[in-house]
Phi, psi and omega in degrees: 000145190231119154241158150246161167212116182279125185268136178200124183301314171205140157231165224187129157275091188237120176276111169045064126086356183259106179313097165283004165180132184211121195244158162270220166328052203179155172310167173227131166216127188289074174225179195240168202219125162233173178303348168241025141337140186217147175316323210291322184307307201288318178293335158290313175321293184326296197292333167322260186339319152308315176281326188320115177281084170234011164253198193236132130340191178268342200250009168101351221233132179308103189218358175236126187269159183324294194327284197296349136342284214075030198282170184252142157229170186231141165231112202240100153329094172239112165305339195271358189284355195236012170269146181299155164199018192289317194230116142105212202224007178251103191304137174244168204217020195295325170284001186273140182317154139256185199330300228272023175217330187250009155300304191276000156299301153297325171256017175268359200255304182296011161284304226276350169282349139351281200302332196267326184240033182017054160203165161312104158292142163277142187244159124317183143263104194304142150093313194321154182264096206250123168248139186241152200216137178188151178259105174303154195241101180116312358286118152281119156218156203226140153249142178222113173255113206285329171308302187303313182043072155273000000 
């Protein structure tokens, strides 16, 4: 499992011209599903992400997490987060879930970062043809592969 993830002041989700989801102040996270995702990928990530000390502090210094926010996040699927480019110049995606194993991943994931930071997230639409739109806050963007766990 891949995430990226952006501090972000502010973001959006808009589906066939409609904002399907919009936050202030809190991540955006981007992520990808492979078929050998496990509940275990999903209880890490989720707590990683949630705990990652990426705001700022009273003093200017990352020193604080959404949880210590109270921040909004968006979890937006993207399968290309999982593409090859290792041969030829056309990215292949073969590693990436297909639906019917990174649908119910995903929302079992967006359950379970609910729970930790006990409010609603905004999603995406699995499959939808989507433009996301945000203002990175520093810019901070973070990659997290749950295989690697760097």
């Amino acid at each position: 499992m891949r995430a990226i993830i952006q501090r972000v002041l502010k973001a959006s989700v808009t589906i066939d011209e409609k904002i399907v989801s919009e936050i202030n102040s809190g991540l955006l996270i981007l992520l990808g599903i492979e078929a050998e995702d496990t509940l275990e990928d999903i209880e890490w990530l989720t707590k990683k992400i949630v705990n990652l000390r990426i705001f700022n502090d009273e003093n200017g210094v990352m020193n604080n997490s959404l949880l210590d926010e109270n921040g909004d996040a968006i979890i937006v699927s993207q399968f290309t987060l999982h593409a090859s480019t290792k041969k030829g110049n056309r990215p292949s995606y073969i590693k990436a879930a297909k639906p019917e194993i990174s649908i119910p991943l995903y929302q079992l994931f967006i359950t379970f970062f609910e729970k930790q930071i006990h409010k609603k997230v905004g999603t995406g639409k699995f499959g939808a043809d989507m433009q996301v739109s945000l203002v990175n806050n520093g810019p901070v963007t973070i990659s997290i592969d749950s295989k690697i766990r760097e």
